[in-house]
TIZATOR-576169 format. One record per residue (C-alpha): x, y, z; residue number from 1. Coordinates in nm, 3 decimals. Layout:
<nodes>
+---------+---------+---------+-----+
|       u |       v |       w |   i |
+---------+---------+---------+-----+
|       X |       Y |       Z | NUM |
...
+---------+---------+---------+-----+
</nodes>
This chain:
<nodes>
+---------+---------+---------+-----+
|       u |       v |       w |   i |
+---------+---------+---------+-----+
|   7.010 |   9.859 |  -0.917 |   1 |
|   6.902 |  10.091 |  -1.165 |   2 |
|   7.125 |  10.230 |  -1.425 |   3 |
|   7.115 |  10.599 |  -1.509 |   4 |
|   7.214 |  10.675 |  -1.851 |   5 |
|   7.498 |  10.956 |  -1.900 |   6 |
|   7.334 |  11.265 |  -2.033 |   7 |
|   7.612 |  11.499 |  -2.252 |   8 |
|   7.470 |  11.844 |  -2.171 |   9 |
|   7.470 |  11.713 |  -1.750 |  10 |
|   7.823 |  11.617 |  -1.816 |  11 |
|   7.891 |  11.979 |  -1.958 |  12 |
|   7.696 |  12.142 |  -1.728 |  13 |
|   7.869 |  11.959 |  -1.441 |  14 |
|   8.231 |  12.005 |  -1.604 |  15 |
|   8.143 |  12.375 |  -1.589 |  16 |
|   8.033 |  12.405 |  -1.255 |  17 |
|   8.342 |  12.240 |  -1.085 |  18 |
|   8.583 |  12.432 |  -1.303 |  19 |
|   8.373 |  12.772 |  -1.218 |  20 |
|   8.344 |  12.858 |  -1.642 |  21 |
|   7.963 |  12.922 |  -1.552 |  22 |
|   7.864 |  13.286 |  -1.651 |  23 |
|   7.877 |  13.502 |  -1.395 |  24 |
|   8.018 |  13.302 |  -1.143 |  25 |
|   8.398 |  13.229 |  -1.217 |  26 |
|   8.593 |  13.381 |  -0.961 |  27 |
|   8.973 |  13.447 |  -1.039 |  28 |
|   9.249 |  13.279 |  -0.879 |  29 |
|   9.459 |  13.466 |  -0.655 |  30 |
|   9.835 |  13.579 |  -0.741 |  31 |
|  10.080 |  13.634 |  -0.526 |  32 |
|  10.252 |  13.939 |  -0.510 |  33 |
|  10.540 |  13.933 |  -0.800 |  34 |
|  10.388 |  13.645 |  -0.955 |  35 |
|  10.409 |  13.602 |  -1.336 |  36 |
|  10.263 |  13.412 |  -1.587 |  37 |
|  10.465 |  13.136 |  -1.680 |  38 |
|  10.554 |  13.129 |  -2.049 |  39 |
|  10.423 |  12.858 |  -2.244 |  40 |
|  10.586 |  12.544 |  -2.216 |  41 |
|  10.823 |  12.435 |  -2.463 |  42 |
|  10.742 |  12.186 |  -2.749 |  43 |
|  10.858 |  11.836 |  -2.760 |  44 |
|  11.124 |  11.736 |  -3.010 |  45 |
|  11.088 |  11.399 |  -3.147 |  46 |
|  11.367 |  11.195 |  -3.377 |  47 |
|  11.344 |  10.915 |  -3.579 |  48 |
|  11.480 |  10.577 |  -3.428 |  49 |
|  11.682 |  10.368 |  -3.663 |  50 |
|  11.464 |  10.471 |  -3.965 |  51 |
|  11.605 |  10.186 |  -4.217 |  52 |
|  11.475 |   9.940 |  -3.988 |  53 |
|  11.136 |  10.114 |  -3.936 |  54 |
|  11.088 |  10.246 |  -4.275 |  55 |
|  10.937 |   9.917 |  -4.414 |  56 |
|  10.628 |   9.979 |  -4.629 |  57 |
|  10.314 |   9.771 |  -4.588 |  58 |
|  10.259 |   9.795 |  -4.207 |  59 |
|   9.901 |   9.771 |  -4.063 |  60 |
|   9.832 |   9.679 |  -3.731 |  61 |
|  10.075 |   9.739 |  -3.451 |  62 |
|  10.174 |   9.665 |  -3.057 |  63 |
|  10.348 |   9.758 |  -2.780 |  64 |
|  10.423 |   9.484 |  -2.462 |  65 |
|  10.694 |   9.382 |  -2.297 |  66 |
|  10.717 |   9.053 |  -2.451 |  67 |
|  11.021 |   8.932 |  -2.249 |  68 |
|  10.951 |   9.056 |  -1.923 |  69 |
|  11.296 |   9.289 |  -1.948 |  70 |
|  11.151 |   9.602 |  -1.837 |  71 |
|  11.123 |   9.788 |  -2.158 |  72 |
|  10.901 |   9.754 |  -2.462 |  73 |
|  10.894 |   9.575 |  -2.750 |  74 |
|  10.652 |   9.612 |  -3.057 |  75 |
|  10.460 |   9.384 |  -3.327 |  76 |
|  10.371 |   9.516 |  -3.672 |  77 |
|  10.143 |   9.291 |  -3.867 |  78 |
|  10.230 |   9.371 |  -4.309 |  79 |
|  10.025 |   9.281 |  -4.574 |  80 |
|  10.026 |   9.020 |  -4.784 |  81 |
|  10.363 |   8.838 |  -4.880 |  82 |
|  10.523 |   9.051 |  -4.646 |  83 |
|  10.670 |   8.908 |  -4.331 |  84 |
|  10.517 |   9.023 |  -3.985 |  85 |
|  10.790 |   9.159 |  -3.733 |  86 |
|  10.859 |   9.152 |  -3.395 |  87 |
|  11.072 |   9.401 |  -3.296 |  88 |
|  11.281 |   9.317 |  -2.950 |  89 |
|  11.383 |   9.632 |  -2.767 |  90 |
|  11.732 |   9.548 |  -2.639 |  91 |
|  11.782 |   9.835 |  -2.446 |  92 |
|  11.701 |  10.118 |  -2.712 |  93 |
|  11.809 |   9.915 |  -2.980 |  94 |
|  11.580 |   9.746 |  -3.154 |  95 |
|  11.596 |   9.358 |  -3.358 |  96 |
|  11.349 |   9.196 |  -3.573 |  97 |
|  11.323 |   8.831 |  -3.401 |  98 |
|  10.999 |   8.751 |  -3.559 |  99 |
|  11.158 |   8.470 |  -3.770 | 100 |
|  11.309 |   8.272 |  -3.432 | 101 |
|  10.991 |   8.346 |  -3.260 | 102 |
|  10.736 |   8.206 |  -3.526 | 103 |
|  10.545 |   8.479 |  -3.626 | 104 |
|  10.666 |   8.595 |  -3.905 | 105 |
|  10.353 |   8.512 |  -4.102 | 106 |
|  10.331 |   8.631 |  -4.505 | 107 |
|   9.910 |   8.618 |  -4.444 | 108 |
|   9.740 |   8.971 |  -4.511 | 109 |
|   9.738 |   9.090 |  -4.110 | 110 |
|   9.491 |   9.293 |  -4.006 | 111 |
|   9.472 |   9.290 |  -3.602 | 112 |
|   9.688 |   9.236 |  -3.347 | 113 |
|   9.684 |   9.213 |  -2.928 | 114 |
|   9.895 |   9.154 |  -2.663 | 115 |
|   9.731 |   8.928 |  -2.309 | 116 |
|   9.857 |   8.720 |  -2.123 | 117 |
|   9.565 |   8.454 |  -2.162 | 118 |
|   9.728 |   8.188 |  -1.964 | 119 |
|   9.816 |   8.412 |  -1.674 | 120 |
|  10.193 |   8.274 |  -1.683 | 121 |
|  10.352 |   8.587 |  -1.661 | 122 |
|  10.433 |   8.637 |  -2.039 | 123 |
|  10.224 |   8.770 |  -2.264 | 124 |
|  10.080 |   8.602 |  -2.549 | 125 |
|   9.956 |   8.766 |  -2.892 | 126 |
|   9.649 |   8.750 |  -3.095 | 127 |
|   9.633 |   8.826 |  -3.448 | 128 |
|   9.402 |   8.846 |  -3.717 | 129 |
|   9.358 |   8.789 |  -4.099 | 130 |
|   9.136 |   8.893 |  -4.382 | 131 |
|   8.852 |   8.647 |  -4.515 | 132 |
|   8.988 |   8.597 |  -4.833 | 133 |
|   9.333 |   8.413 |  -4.687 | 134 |
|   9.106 |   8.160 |  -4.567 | 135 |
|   9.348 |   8.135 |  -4.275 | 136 |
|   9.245 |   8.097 |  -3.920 | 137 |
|   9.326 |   8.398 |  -3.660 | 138 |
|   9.660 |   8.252 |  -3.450 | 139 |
|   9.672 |   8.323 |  -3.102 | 140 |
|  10.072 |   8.288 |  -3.012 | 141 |
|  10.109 |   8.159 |  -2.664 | 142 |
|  10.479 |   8.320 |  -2.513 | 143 |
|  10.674 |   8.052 |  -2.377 | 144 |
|  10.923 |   8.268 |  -2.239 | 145 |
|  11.257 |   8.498 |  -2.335 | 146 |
|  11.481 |   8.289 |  -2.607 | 147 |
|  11.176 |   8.019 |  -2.655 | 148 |
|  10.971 |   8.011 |  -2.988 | 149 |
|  10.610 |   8.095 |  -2.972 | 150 |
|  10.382 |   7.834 |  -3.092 | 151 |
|   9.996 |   7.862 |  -3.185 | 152 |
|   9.751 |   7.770 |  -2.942 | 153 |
|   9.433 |   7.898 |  -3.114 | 154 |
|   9.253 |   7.614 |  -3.252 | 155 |
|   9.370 |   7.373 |  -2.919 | 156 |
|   9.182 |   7.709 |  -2.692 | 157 |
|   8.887 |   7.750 |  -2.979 | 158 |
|   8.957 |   8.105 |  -3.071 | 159 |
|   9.054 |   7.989 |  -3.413 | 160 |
|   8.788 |   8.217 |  -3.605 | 161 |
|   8.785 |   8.363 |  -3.976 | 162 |
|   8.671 |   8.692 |  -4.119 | 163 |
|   8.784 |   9.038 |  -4.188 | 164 |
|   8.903 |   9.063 |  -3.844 | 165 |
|   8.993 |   9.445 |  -3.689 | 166 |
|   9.013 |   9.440 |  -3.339 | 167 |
|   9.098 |   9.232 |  -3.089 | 168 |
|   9.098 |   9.356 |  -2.752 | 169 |
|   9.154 |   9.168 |  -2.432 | 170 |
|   8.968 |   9.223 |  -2.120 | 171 |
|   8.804 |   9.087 |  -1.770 | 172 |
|   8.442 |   9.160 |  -1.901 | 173 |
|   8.287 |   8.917 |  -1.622 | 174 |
|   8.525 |   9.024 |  -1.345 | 175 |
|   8.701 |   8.647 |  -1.284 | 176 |
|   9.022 |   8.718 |  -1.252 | 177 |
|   9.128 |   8.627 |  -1.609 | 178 |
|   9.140 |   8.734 |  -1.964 | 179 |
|   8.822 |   8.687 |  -2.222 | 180 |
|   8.895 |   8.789 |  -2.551 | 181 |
|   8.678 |   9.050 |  -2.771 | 182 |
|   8.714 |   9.005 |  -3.185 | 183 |
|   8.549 |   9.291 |  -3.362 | 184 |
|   8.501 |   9.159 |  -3.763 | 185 |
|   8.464 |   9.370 |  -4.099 | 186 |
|   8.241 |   9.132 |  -4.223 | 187 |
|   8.048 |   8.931 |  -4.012 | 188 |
|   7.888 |   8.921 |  -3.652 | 189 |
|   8.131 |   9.075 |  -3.334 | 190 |
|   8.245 |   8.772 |  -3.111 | 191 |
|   8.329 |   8.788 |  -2.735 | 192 |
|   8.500 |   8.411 |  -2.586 | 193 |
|   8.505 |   8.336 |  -2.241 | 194 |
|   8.833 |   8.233 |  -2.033 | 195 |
|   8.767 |   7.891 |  -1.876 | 196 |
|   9.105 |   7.841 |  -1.781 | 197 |
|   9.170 |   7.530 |  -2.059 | 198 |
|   8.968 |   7.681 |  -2.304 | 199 |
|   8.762 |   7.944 |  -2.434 | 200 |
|   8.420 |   7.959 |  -2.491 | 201 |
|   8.164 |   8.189 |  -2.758 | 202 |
|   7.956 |   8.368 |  -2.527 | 203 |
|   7.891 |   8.671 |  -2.842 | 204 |
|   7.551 |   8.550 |  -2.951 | 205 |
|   7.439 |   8.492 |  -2.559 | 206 |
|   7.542 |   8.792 |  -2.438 | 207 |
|   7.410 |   8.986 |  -2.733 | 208 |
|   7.696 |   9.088 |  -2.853 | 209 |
|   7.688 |   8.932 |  -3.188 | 210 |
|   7.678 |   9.277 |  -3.378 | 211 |
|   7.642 |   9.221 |  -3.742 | 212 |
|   7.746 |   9.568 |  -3.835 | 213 |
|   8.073 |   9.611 |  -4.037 | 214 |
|   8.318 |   9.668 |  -3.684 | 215 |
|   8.648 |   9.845 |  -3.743 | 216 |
|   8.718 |   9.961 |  -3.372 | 217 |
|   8.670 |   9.904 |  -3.050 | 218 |
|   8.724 |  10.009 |  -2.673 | 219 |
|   8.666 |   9.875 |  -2.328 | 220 |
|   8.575 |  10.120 |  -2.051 | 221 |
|   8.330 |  10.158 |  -1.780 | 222 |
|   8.097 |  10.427 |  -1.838 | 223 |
|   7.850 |  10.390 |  -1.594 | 224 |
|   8.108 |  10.323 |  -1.339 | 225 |
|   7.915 |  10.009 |  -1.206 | 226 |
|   8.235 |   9.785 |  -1.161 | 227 |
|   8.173 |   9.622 |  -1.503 | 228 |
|   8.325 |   9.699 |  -1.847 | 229 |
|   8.115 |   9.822 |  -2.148 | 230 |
|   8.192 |   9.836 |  -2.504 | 231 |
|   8.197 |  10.082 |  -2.784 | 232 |
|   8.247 |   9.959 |  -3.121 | 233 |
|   8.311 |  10.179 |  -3.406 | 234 |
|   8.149 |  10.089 |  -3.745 | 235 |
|   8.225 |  10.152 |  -4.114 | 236 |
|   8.043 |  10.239 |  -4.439 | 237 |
|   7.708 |  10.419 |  -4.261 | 238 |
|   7.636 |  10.156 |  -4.000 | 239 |
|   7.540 |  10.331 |  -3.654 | 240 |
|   7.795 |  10.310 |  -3.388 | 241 |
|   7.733 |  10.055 |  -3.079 | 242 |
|   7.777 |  10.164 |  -2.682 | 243 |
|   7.735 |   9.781 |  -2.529 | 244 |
|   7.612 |   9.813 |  -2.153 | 245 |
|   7.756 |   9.538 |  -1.953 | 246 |
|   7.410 |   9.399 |  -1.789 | 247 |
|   7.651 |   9.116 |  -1.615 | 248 |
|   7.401 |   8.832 |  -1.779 | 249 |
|   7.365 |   9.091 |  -2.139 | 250 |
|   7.495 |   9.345 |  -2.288 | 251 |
|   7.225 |   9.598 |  -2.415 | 252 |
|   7.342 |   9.881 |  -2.693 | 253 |
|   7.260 |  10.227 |  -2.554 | 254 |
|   7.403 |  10.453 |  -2.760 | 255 |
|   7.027 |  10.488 |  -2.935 | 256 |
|   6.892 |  10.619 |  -2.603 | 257 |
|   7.175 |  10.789 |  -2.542 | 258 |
|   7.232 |  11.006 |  -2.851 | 259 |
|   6.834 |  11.114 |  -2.856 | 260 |
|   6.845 |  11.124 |  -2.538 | 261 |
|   6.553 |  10.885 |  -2.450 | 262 |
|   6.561 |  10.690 |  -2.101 | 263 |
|   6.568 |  10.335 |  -2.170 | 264 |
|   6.281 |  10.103 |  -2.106 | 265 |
|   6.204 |  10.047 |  -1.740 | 266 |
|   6.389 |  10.405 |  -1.622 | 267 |
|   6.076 |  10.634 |  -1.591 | 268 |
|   6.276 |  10.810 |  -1.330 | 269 |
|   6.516 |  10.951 |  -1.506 | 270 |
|   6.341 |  11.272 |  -1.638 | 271 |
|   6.339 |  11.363 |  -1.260 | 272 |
|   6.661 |  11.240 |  -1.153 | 273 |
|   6.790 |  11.421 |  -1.444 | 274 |
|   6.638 |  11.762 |  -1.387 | 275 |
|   6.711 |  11.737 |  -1.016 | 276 |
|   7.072 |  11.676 |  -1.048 | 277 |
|   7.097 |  11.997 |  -1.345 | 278 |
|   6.963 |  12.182 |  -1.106 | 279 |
|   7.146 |  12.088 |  -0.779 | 280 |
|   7.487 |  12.126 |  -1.018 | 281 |
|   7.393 |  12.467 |  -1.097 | 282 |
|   7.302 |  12.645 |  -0.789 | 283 |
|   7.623 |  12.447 |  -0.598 | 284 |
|   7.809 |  12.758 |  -0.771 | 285 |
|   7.495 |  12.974 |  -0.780 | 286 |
|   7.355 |  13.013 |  -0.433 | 287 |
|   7.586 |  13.229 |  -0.297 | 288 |
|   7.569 |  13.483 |  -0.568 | 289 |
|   7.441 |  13.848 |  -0.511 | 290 |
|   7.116 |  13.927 |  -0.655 | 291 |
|   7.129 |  13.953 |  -0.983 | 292 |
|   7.391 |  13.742 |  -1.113 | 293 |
|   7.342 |  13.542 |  -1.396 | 294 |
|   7.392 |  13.104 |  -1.452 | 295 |
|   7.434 |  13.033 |  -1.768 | 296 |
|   7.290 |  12.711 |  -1.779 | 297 |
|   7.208 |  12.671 |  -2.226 | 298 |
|   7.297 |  12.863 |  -2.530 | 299 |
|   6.958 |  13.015 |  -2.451 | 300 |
|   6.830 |  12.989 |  -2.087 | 301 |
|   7.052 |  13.174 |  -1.817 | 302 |
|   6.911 |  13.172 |  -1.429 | 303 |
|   6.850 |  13.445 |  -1.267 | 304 |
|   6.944 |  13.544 |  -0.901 | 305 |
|   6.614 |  13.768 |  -0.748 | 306 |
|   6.717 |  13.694 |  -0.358 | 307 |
|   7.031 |  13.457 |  -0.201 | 308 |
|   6.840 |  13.181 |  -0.240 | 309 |
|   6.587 |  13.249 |  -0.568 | 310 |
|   6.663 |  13.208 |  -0.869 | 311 |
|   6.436 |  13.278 |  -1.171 | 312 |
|   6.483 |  13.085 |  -1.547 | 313 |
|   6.470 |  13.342 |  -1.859 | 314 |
|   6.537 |  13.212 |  -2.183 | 315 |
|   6.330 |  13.056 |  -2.504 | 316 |
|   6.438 |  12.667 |  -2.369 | 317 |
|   6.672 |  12.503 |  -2.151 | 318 |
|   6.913 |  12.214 |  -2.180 | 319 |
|   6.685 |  11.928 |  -2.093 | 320 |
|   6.397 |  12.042 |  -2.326 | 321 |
|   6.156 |  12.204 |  -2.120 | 322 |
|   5.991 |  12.536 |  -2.096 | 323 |
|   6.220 |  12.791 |  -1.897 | 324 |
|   5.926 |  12.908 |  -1.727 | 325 |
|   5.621 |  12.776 |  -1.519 | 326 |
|   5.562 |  12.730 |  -1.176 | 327 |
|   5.707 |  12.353 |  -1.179 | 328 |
|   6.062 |  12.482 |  -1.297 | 329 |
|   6.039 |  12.721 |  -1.026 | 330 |
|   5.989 |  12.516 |  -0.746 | 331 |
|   6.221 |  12.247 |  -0.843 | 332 |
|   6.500 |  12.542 |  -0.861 | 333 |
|   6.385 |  12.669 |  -0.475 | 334 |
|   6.398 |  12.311 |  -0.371 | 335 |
|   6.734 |  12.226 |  -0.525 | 336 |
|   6.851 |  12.602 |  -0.354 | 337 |
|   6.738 |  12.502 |  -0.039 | 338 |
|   6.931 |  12.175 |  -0.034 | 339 |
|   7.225 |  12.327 |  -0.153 | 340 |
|   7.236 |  12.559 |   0.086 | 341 |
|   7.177 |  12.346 |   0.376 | 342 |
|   7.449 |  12.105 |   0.261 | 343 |
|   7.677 |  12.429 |   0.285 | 344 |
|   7.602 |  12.470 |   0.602 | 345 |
|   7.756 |  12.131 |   0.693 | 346 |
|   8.077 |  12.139 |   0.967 | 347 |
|   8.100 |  11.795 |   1.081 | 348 |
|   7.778 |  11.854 |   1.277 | 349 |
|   7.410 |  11.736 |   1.280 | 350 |
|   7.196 |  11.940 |   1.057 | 351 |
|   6.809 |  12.013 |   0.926 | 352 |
|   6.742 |  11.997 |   0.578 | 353 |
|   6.469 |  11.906 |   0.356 | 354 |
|   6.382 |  11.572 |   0.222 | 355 |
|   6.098 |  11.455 |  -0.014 | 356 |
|   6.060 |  11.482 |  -0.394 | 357 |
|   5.845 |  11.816 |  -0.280 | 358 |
|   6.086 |  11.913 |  -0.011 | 359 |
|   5.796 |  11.997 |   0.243 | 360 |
|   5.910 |  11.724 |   0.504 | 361 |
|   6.221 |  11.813 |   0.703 | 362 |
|   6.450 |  11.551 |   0.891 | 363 |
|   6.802 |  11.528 |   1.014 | 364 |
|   7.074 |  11.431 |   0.825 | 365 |
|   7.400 |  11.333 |   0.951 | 366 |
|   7.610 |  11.356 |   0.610 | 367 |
+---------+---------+---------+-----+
</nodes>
């Protein structure tokens, strides 16, 4: 399947055109009669909870989870070095530091921290991480359950690993049914370990996602909403970002062709998708404008309506980098008026439109 990268101006461009902020084509909402505005709502007030408790300096990482499966939430805070972590159990608003009786109050500079349940035993466990110069091991703390001291299962499940580590993140990345474990470093090369049920495995390097750029953050998400998740890593002192697609046997870092807005290798067809799409976005609000309205479509092309259905471009540029004018432009806008308005004409029932890159070949379509 090919993979269409996500262009900012077509997400603009198509944020405008559903909310109707396009010039010349917002239409106002009606009001009833006697309606008025509401006022603006009122501000939140926020309070400090049990401030001597929380006031500790020397906090760094911290995490919210439901550690003893009680309904509410209780949160880790990693300190620095020489100072305890703590592991603060929510008891119903009231909070207790039971990192002591749960074995992780560690003294070690902590940097990281994440909550997963790993072992998919209904409690979940806790990863955190340390600085290089501790020459201490990251600990992952497996949860054995309200009232029960955690005990350290990384080395046993080979997620043991040493750096400058700054995020850990937990995810499905290969869509098994378990948790694999992301570890973003300061220092030295990203790793990503595999759940295999009894142990985990370093797929980072195979899956090419070994970055050696100083990491510092990190988020899972699917941005090209292909059922997968992709990464976007966050680095520090002038190293580029990272936008890791998930390829399902790679991941490939996009964010170059996505920030200069090159296709990557082996998508020649995006220049047309792309400009097809722009255009189709635009006259969805556009084609049933008088003549001469005005789209909006750059800061400076606008479109211009000459008939119902024909729409000229004025303007220096547009959006995608092309001329504004020429006969090419011109067609593809007809063509992408055409289909809109045929698709308007849908009602449930069997309708002729136009097909065809060049639109000249109609057929029937049922949608």
């Amino acid at each position: 399947m090919t993979r269409l990268p996500c262009f900012a101006g077509l997400l603009v461009l198509a944020a405008a055109a559903v909310s109707g902020r396009l010039v010349g084509s917002a239409v106002p909402e009606p009001t009833s009669a006697g309606q008025e505005a509401a006022g603006p709502a009122a501000a939140p007030r926020f309070e400090p909870v049990q401030p001597d408790l929380f006031a500790a300096a020397g906090g760094q990482p911290n995490a919210w989870a439901d550690m003893d499966n009680d309904g509410d939430l209780d949160l880790f805070v990693g300190f620095q070095l020489g100072k305890p972590n703590r592991l603060y159990r929510n008891d119903g608003g009231t909070f207790v530091d039971v990192a002591a009786e749960a074995g992780v109050a560690d003294l070690t500079d902590t940097r990281a921290a994440a909550w997963g349940d790993f072992d998919a035993d209904g409690y979940v466990d806790l990863y955190i991480g340390f600085t290089r110069k501790s020459d201490t091991p990251n600990k992952l703390y497996r949860n054995n359950g309200p009232g029960r001291p955690f005990t350290d299962a990384a080395g046993p499940m080979g997620v043991d690993a040493k750096g400058e580590t700054r995020q850990p993140s937990w995810i499905d990345y290969d869509n098994d049914g378990d948790l694999d474990l992301f570890v973003a470093f300061r220092d030295a090369p990203n790793m990503l370990f595999r759940n295999d049920g009894d142990r985990f495995v370093s797929v980072g390097q195979a899956l090419g996602l070994d970055d050696g750029r100083r990491t510092v953050g990190a988020v899972w998400f699917d941005f090209d909403q292909d059922g997968d998740l992709d990464v976007f890593v966050a680095n520090q002192n002038g190293d580029l970002n990272g936008l890791f697609r998930n390829d399902r046997t790679r991941f490939v870092d996009v964010a170059p062709w996505l920030t200069n807005r090159v296709p990557p290798p082996g998508l020649a067809l995006v220049a047309v998708y792309y400009v097809a799409l722009l255009a189709v976005l635009v006259t969805r609000r556009a084609a049933s404008q008088p003549p001469g309205a005005t789209v909006r479509v750059s800061p400076t092309t606008t479109w211009t309506a000459t008939s119902t259905c024909s729409w000229r471009a004025t303007g220096r540029t547009s959006s995608i980098g092309t001329t504004a004018t020429g006969s090419s432009r011109r067609s593809r806008l007809k063509w992408a008026c055409r289909a809109v308005t045929a698709r308007r004409r849908l009602a449930g029932a069997t309708t002729t439109t136009t097909a065809g890159r060049t639109c000249t070949s109609p057929r029937t379509s049922t949608r």
